[in-house]
Each structure stands twice: as structure tokens, then as C-alpha cells.
C-alpha positions, 0 to 999 in steps of 0.5 A: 424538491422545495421550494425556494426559501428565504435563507434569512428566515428569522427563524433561524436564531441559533445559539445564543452568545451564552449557550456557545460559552457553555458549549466551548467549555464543555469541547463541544467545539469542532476542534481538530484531534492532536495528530495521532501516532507517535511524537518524534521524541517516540521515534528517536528513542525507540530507534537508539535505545534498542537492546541491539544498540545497547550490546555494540554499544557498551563493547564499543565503549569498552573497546575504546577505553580499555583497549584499541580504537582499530578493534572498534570499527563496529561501532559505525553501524549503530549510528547508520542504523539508528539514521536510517530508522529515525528517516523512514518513521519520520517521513511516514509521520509528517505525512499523517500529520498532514492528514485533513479532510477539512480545508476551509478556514472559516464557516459562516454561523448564525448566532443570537439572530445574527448571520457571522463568519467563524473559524472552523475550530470555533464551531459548536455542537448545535450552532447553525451553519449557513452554507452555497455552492461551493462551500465545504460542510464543517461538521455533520448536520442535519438539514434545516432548510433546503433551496435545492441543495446538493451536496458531493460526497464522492470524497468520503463515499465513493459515489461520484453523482451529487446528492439531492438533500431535503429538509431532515436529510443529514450532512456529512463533515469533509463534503462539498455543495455543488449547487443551491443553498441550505441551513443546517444544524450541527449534531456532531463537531470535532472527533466526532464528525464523520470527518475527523473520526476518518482523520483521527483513525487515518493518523494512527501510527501502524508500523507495518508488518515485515517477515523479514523485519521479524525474523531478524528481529527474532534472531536478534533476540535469540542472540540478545539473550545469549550474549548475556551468559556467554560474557559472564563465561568469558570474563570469568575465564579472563580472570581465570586465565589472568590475562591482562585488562586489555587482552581481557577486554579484547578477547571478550568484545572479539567473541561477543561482536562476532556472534551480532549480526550487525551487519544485517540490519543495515542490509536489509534497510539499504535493499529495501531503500535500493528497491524503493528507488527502483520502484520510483523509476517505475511510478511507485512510490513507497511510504515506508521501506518494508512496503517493498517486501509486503505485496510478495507476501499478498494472497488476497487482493482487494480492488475497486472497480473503477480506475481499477479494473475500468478506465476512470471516465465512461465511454459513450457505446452506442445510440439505439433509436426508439423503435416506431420512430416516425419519419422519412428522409424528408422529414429528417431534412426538415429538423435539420434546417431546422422544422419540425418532426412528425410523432412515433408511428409504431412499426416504422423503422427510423431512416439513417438521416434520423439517426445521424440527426440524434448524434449531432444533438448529442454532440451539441448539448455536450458542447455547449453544457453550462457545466461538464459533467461525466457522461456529457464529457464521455458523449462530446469526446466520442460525438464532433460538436455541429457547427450551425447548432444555435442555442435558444435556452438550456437547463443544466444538469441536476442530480434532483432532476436526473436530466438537463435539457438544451433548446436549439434555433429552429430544431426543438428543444432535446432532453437527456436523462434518467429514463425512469424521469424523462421516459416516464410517459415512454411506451413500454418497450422503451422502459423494458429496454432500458431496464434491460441494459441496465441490468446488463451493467450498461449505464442507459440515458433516454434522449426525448426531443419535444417543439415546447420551450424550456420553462420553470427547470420542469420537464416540458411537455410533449416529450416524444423519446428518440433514443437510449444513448449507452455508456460503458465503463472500459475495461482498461487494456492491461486489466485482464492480463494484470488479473490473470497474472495474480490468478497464476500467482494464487493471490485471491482477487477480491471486486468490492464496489459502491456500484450496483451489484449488477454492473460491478458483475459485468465489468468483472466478467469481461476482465476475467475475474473468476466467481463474477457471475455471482455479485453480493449486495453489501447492504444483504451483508450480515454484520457478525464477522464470522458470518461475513467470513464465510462470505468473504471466502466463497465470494469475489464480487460485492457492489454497494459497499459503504466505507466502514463494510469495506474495513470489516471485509478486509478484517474478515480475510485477516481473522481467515489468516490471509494477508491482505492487500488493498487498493483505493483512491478515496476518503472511503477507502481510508480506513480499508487500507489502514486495516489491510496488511498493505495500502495501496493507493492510486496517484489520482487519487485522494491526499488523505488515501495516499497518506495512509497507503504504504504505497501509491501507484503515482500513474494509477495503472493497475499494470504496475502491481506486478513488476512491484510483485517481482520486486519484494519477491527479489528482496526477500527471496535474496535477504532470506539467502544472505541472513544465512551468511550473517546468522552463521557467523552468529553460531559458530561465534557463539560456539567458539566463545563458549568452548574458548571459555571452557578450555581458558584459552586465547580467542582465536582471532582479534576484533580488528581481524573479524572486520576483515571477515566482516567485509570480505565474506559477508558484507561485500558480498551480501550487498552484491548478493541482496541486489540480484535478480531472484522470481522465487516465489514467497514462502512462509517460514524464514526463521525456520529455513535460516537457522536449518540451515546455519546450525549444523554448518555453523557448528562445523564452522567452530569446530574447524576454526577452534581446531585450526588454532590449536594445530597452529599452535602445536606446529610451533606458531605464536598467538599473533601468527595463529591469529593471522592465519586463522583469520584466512582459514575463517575468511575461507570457511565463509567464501564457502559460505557463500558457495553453499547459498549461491548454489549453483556456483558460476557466472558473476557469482563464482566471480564474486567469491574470486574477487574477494579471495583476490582482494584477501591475498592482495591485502596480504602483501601490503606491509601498511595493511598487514600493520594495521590488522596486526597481520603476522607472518609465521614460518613456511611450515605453519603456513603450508599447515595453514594452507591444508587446513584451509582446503580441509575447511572449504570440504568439511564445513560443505557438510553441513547442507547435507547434513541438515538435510538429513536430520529427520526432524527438520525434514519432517518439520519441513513437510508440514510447512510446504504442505500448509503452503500448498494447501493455502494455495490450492484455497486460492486457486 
């Protein structure tokens, strides 16, 4: 420990006026980096100009100038999808912008001699800064004089117990001191400090990945790029067909509407939002929409031990007075009224009054600490405080010393330490025991007691020990059945700790952590990543982890093809959940963990991670069932446009006539469908799964619909009237649609697909409605054909499941993807 210096040595002159010129010109000036990620202008251009936009938006125009604004009623949705995009990244920026670690205003420098108070931005590489408790280090440094420094790093590192600095020792920008002084040297300001560079990669905008999200996506695409040559075919068979400008238009937005899916997209925002709100109600809250669906996706989770597995505090277990502890009920009467106690007498067993004597010391000094720390909390919340206990003198506790000490009226003066410090003259078996404890991942303190005063904060002498005070961190109640939970779940439980190994181990084996028995120091760790792979996969629990080990470990299980969820609470755990495929981080925790986490468990229990699990299972499981009914449309549209063209004849429904189908056969129902309840498990391939099964039965759908219209027609039925009842037989093929997703069909939704029947025939009789959808009625023999090719359609479109189901290359494909499914889980297991 030094000893204390003049803090205003004239050595110290720092940077000359010139010198701090130069060095500002250069920007080597401690400046905080523009927040990264993307300006709002980026967000707003890349949710409106997107090719989905463009193709509703150009028929839109096109409706609305060539034909009639009733066939345009699609167009609403470019607007709410584009809102919703806009409000969701910008919620997410403008809590990354708000990222700092740096929140003092001012830094006090010493410049040409002279001792001045700077902002922090105005602080230069190389200036020397002064700095006592309290104060926040604004660039890393390097100690130049020490009048016992200590410094908290737990914000960026982890550890909770403060660091002793010495002249030399380095300094880290975003920490705090706790107690003495100091004078450092900046050896690195702006992004590149320690703090900033945490920051500057923090604020990176990282759009989280989505399956649900891409596969849309890549359906959009597919659609994208259809769209193009089947409206060329169809303007060419306008033309073709002479038809006028506005029945041209009308049939070619009609076809090409019909085959976007525009629908779907606002699905999927409004469920994942409508979930987010279900997760607010149970203390989550979600930075970002399709952070609902990406814990589903999870097969590995990595956790902290403490807040985590354990409960955040330690708690005091048990004293184990010194074996030899000399004395009688006589003499522990004695110390209690305040006299003195005799020396170990090696053999004696302490009496019970003796021990009861030792618990109330501790209760005293933990009632009566100057300044709380951890484990005199733990000791004063399990211990009563005596009432009769008068404090002469007392030394606080210090992370140099590693004890502090409490003099009390007539009973001695009572040291609590490390027992490597206080019990550095201890008989062997104290030392072995303690050691021993230690090992178990117990946390061991020795309690000494000695008649000597307090002088000079050193150990004083003739320290005779008493006890081992034991603390232990709990395992939190729902721990283990949280855990066990995952276990079932095959998601892969990774421990990655900055404690000691030994103690991490422990605490791991009584939560039922699988592979506990054997923990990894991370500073043995290699740092080739396909090395560290190999250990990531056959390792569960790693204990001295520094920040930068756990962001390669989370990369390591990315390049082994996992999805990887991460929990934190600290500035240590910031650039882990940036690289993880899901942040999650704990409501105690830091601002700047939360600000990076696509979700923040706003009680911090453990506990809740499951009921997050059911819930992105509920969202995908049913966004995947409804895309059926949204891509389907798709196909057979695609299909009809195509053949439409070819034959150069009338498209069989008007645009206005596909929003009632829109509504009534898919998006009504799909909302109800999207919201109930569904514990499928997550499986990989919701491309492949959709378009399997809306190819076939899609096709069947546009065979059926093409042929309908033209019998309609032959039965003597004008274009409006085979129209109108086309646009029943299509709302029938899509209520069986449905059938076939929602199988088996009973309960609410046989109900479901009643109401909506019931709404399209009570539609039917109102005249306003009939009007307004240029409804028209044909004769009674039409309609009775109508209504045969509608029972007709509801049985031969019902082929297409079996159908796909027995085309030998979608089996065979099939397969293979549940085979890579199981084996991954079996990996897991």
C-alpha cells in the first residue's frame, strides 16, 4: 500500500497549453463517437421505398386514376405497414442513442502547473487527470500517484469487490473510485477508451434476425419477381382483347393484388406487438417486436451465475468456531460483561455461551459498519444487532486490507477478514479449513478477536482467531425448475462466470446444471475460435470470464450453428448480448445492458424465461399456419392471372370483389387464428413446410375458380353475375382453407369458419352492400349451378393436403429436415 502523498506535487505539471492545442487538432480529444446505427432519414426510407410498397403502390395509383377508388381499398395497408416499421426501429434507436458509460460532466486536469476543471470532451491524450472518491475515470490511464486508490470496476467488469491501484496499475474509462485519491495519465481518450469502444459498439444497429420475418420476406420476393412477367402477359392480353382503359386496368390490378400477400405483413407486426403487450403484463419488456419469436428459436443459453442461478446478495450459513478455543461459561460471562478471554487451549471444545458470544459481535459490527458492504448486509440481515455493544474505535472495510476491525466498551477489539490476511499467524488447521471451504465454493471470512486497540488502520496485534463466518450464494427457488425446464426443451444451458471456477461449479451442481462437475478457467481458454469451439461444445461451466472471452464464446456456438441466447446484467455483458442471436437482460441491471438486450426481464427472475418460450412458440407456431392461408391466395392468383391471360378472357372476380375474400377467408380469421393458443415446438424450415403445402392446394384452388367461371358462363350468366358468384364459390374454397390448417376442425374454430359463412350470406341480402361490391344476382338456375360447384370446390380443393403429402420428393425432403431436427436435439441433450 503507498503511502500518503502530496496529491499536489509540483511534479506533476501536465500538458502545456501548446501541447493540449496540438493534441486537439489532432482529435486526440476524449470526445464521444456520433451514435452509430442508422439516422432516422435510414429508417424512414427503408420502411417506404420497398419493393412490397412499390407494387401496391403503383396498382394503387393506377386504380385511382383509371378506374374506381371502391376497387382501391388495398392500399391502406401500405401506410400501417410502413408506421409500424418506422415505430419499432425507432424506438430501438433512441435507446441506443442514449447509450453512455460516461456521466460526469467535468474532469478536473492538470495543465502548464496549474490544477483546472475541464469538460470531459475537452480531455486530451496525455493530460493528467486528478481524481477522489467519488469521481468517475474519464479515459483509461495509468496510475501516477496513489494515496490508497480504489477503484469499482464491477460496471464494466463484473467483479463486485473494489480494486486496490498502485503507482503503474491501469485505469479504465466508465469506472468509479470508492475511496482515496489518485493522479493518472490518459493513455487513451475518445473511441479509444476502454468505455467508448463498449459504447461505440453497443450503439451499432443490429436488426434481429426473424425466420418468420425472412420467410415472408422470401416469399415477397418470389412474388416480386413474378409479378413482373405476369403483368406484361396480362397487359398484352388487354390490348389483345381490346378491352377498354378502365376494364384493362381493373383486370390487371385485380390479378396482380390477388397474388401479394399484403395482408401478411401486418399480421405478423400486429401478433408479435400483441404478444409484446402480453409479455409487459408478465415483467418483459421487448426492445424489438420479433424479439417475441427469437427465444423459441434458442438451443443454447448462456447465463451468469449470480442474479441468475443465485439470488444477487450472499447469505450468511453458519459460524464454525476454532477448534482449541479455550474458555468455560465463566469466562464467556466474562467477555460478555465486558472482561477478557483466555488463549486457545488446543483440544478444548468451545462451550455454546462462546458461540452465542461470536454471533453477537458479528450482529454488532454489522450494525454499527461505517459503510455497508455485501457480506456485512448478508451478516446484519441473518444476525439481531445487541443492544449493550458501545463502539470505542473502528477501521472500515478496505478491498487493500481485505478486513475491517470494530473496538467495542469492555469486550475487545473483533477483526473480520480474508483468513489468508487475518489468519496469517492461525494454526494450521484454520488455514486447511478455510481452504478447504473455499474449495467448496463457500465464501470464508475468519473472525479474530485481540484486547489491543485499533491504531494506524493495521492489523493489531495479538489477534487470537475465533471462528470462520460462512456465506453462500443461494440458489434462487425457481432455479432449478427453470433450468430443468430448458433441459426438457433441449436448449443447451451454458454457466459463463467471472467467479472462481471452483465456486461457479458448485453453485451450478445444486441448480442441476448437467456437466457441473467439471468448470474451465477461462484465462486456460485458447484463443483460436475453433479451438475455443470444441470447448464450447463439450463444456457447461467456465468461471473467470473477462467481457471480450464472453463475446468470442457466444461467437464460437454461432459458427457450430446454434442460436444462441444470452443473458446479462453488466457493462461486461454488453458486447456478449450484442453478439448473440438474443440479448436478454435483467431489469436490476445496467442501462447500457438493457439498451443493447432485444429483451429485459424487468423483475429479473429467471423464472419468467419460460412463459417467454410458450409465448414465441404461440407466435410462430400460428404465423406459420396462417402464412398458409395468405400464400395460397398467392398461387392460385398467380395461376388464374397466367391462364387468364393465355385464354384472353375476363378476370373472373374485381378487385373490390377480392376484399371481401381478403377479409372474410383470411384476414378476419387469421387475426383470431394468429392469437390462439399453440405449445408446438419450434422446427426449422417455415419456407419449405408453407409452399408444400400451398402449391398443390393452391393450384386446385385456380383450376376450381377458373372452371367455375366459365360453366357459369355456358349456363347463360353475364360477366357481372359469374363475377358475383364466383366470388362466393372463391370465399368457399378459402373457408375450406382454412379447414385444412385448423385441422382438426371443432370447438371456436368450427365456429370461426360458421361466422364468417354467416356474415357472407348476411352481406348478400343487404341491397347498400350488394351495391357497393357490384354484387349481382343471376337467375335461380345459375345460382343452384353456383351452389354445386361450391360443394364441389369445398371436397376437390381438400385434395391438395393429401396430395403434397404423397409427392415423393417433398417426403424425401421432409425427412431429411426432421432427421437434422432430431439429431440437433439429441446434440443437445
Amino acid at each position: 500500500m503507498n503511502a500518503p502523498a502530496d496529491m499536489s506535487a509540483p511534479a506533476f505539471t501536465g500538458l502545456t497549453s501548446e501541447e493540449v492545442r496540438r493534441r486537439t487538432a489532432a482529435g486526440q480529444v476524449n470526445t464521444t463517437p456520433r451514435p452509430g446505427g442508422r439516422t432516422t432519414f435510414d429508417i424512414i426510407r427503408s420502411n417506404t421505398l420497398t419493393y412490397f410498397n412499390l407494387i401496391l403502390g403503383t396498382l394503387f395509383v393506377f386504380m385511382m386514376v383509371f378506374g374506381s377508388w371502391r376497387d382501391a381499398l388495398f392500399g391502406w395497408i401500405i401506410f400501417i405497414n410502413a408506421f409500424i416499421g418506422i415505430f419499432q426501429e425507432m424506438r430501438a434507436k433512441i435507446a441506443l442513442d442514449r447509450l453512455t458509460l460516461i456521466s460526469t460532466p467535468a474532469a478536473k486536469v492538470i495543465r502548464d502547473g496549474l490544477e483546472q476543471e475541464v469538460p470531459v470532451g475537452q480531455v486530451v491524450l496525455g493530460d493528467v487527470v486528478r481524481v477522489a472518491a467519488g469521481d468517475q475515470i474519464v479515459a483509461d490511464g495509468r496510475v501516477l500517484l496513489s494515496n490508497d486508490l480504489e477503484v469499482d470496476e464491477s460496471l464494466l467488469t463484473g467483479e463486485s469487490v473494489p480494486e486496490a491501484k498502485q503507482v503503474g496499475d491501469s485505469l479504465l474509462s466508465g469506472t468509479f473510485v470508492v475511496a482515496g485519491s489518485a493522479i493518472f495519465e490518459a493513455t487513451a481518450v475518445g473511441p479509444d477508451a476502454y468505455a467508448q469502444r463498449i459504447t461505440g459498439a453497443g450503439k451499432r444497429y443490429v436488426r434481429l434476425h426473424s425466420e418468420l420475418v425472412a420467410g415472408i420476406n422470401k416469399f415477397l420476393r418470389i412474388i416480386g419477381l413474378g409479378i413482373i412477367p405476369v403483368g406484361a402477359f396480362l397487359i398484352w392480353a388487354q390490348f389483345h382483347m381490346d378491352a377498354t382503359l378502365e376494364a384493362g386496368v381493373t383486370n390487371t390490378v385485380a390479378a396482380l393484388v390477388a397474388m401479394v400477400p399484403q395482408g401478411l405483413v401486418l399480421l405478423t407486426s400486429i401478433a408479435f406487438a400483441i404478444s409484446a403487450l402480453t409479455l409487459a403484463g408478465r415483467n418483459v419488456l421487448t426492445r424489438e417486436l420479433p424479439a417475441v419469436e427469437g427465444l423459441a428459436r434458442v438451443d443454447v443459453l448462456c447465463i451468469d451465475k449470480t442474479g441468475t442461478i443465485t439470488e444477487p446478495h450472499p447469505a450468511f450459513e453458519r459460524l464454525e468456531l476454532v477448534d482449541g478455543w479455550a474458555g468455560d461459561a465463566t469466562t464467556a460471562t466474562g467477555l460478555a460483561a465486558g472482561g477478557g478471554a483466555a488463549a486457545p487451549d488446543d483440544g478444548a471444545a468451545p462451550p455454546p455461551d462462546l458461540q452465542a458470544l461470536a454471533l453477537a459481535a458479528l450482529g454488532a459490527m454489522a450494525a454499527t459498519a461505517a459503510s455497508a458492504n455485501s457480506t456485512l448486509a448478508a451478516i446484519g440481515s441473518a444476525l439481531p444487532a445487541p443492544t449493550d455493544w458501545t463502539v470505542q474505535d473502528a477501521i472500515p472495510f478496505s478491498s487493500a486490507r481485505k478486513w475491517s476491525a470494530t473496538r467495542f466498551d469492555g469486550r475487545g477489539s473483533w477483526v473480520l477478514g480474508a483468513p489468508e490476511i487475518v489468519g496469517a499467524d492461525a494454526p494450521e488447521p484454520v488455514r486447511a479449513r478455510a481452504a478447504q471451504m473455499a474449495a467448496e465454493g463457500l465464501r470464508v471470512l475468519l473472525l479474530s478477536r485481540t484486547e489491543a486497540p485499533l491504531t494506524d488502520e493495521a492489523l493489531p496485534p495479538g489477534l487470537v482467531p475465533v471462528g470462520l463466518v460462512v456465506l453462500s450464494e443461494r440458489v434462487r427457488s425457481d432455479a432449478p425448475q427453470t433450468l430443468a425446464y430448458f433441459r426438457e426443451q433441449g436448449v443447451e444451458i451454458k454457466v459463463i462466470s467471472g467467479d472462481n471456477p471452483a465456486t461457479v461449479a458448485t453453485i451450478a451442481a445444486k441448480a442441476g446444471i448437467t456437466g457441473a462437475d467439471h468448470a474451465v478457467d477461462a484465462r486456460t481458454l485458447p484463443t483460436d475460435p475453433e479451438a475455443l469451439a470444441n470447448i464450447m461444445e463439450s463444456t457447461t461451466v467456465f468461471g473467470r470470464v473477462n467481457p471480450d472471452q464472453k463475446c468470442a464464446m457466444v461467437e464460437a456456438l454461432q459458427r457450430r450453428g446454434h442460436t444462441v441466447a444470452m443473458t446479462g446484467d453488466g457493462v461486461n455483458d454488453v458486447l456478449a448480448l450484442k453478439k448473440a442471436d438474443m440479448g436478454i437482460a435483467m431489469g436490476t441491471g445496467t442501462a447500457a445492458a438493457q439498451a443493447v438486450s432485444q429483451l429485459v426481464l424487468v423483475d429479473s427472475r429467471f423464472a419468467t424465461l419460460p412463459g417467454v418460450v410458450a409465448e414465441g412458440r404461440r407466435v410462430t407456431a400460428n404465423i406459420e399456419r396462417v402464412a398458409g392461408l395468405f400464400t395460397n391466395k398467392s398461387v392460385w392468383a398467380a395461376a388464374l392471372a397466367v391462364t387468364v391471360a393465355a385464354l384472353t378472357i375476363d378476370y373472373p372476380i374485381l378487385p373490390r370483389h377480392l376484399t371481401v375474400i381478403d377479409s372474410l377467408t383470411i384476414g378476419v380469421p387469421a387475426f383470431f387464428l394468429a392469437l390462439a393458443p399453440n405449445p408446438r415446438r419450434f422446427i426449422p424450415g417455415f419456407v419449405y413446410r408453407v409452399g408444400r403445402f400451398v402449391i398443390p392446394t393452391g393450384l386446385l384452388s385456380a383450376a376450381t375458380m377458373l372452371a367455375s367461371f366459365l360453366l357459369l358462363r355456358e349456363f347463360g350468366a353475364t360477366v357481372e353475375e359469374a363475377r358475383s358468384m364466383d366470388m362466393i364459390i372463391f370465399s368457399v374454397i378459402g373457408l375450406r382453407v382454412i379447414s385444412m390448417i385448423e385441422r382438426p376442425l371443432r370447438g371456436w374454430r368450427l365456429g370461426l369458419v360458421l361466422a364468417m359463412a354467416a356474415v357472407l350470406a348476411a352481406g348478400m341480402c343487404v341491397p347498400q352492400l350488394r351495391d357497393f361490391f357490384a354484387v349481382d344476382f343471376p337467375s335461380w338456375r345459375v345460382i343452384l349451378v353456383a351452389a354445386a360447384l361450391s360443394v364441389f370446390a369445398w371436397f376437390f380443393v381438400g385434395l391438395g393436403r393429401p396430395i403434397s403429402a404423397r409427392l415423393p420428393w417433398w417426403r424425401e425432403r421432409e425427412a431429411r429436415l426432421r432427421g437434422g431436427v432430431a439429431r440437433g436435439r439429441l446434440s443437445s441433450d
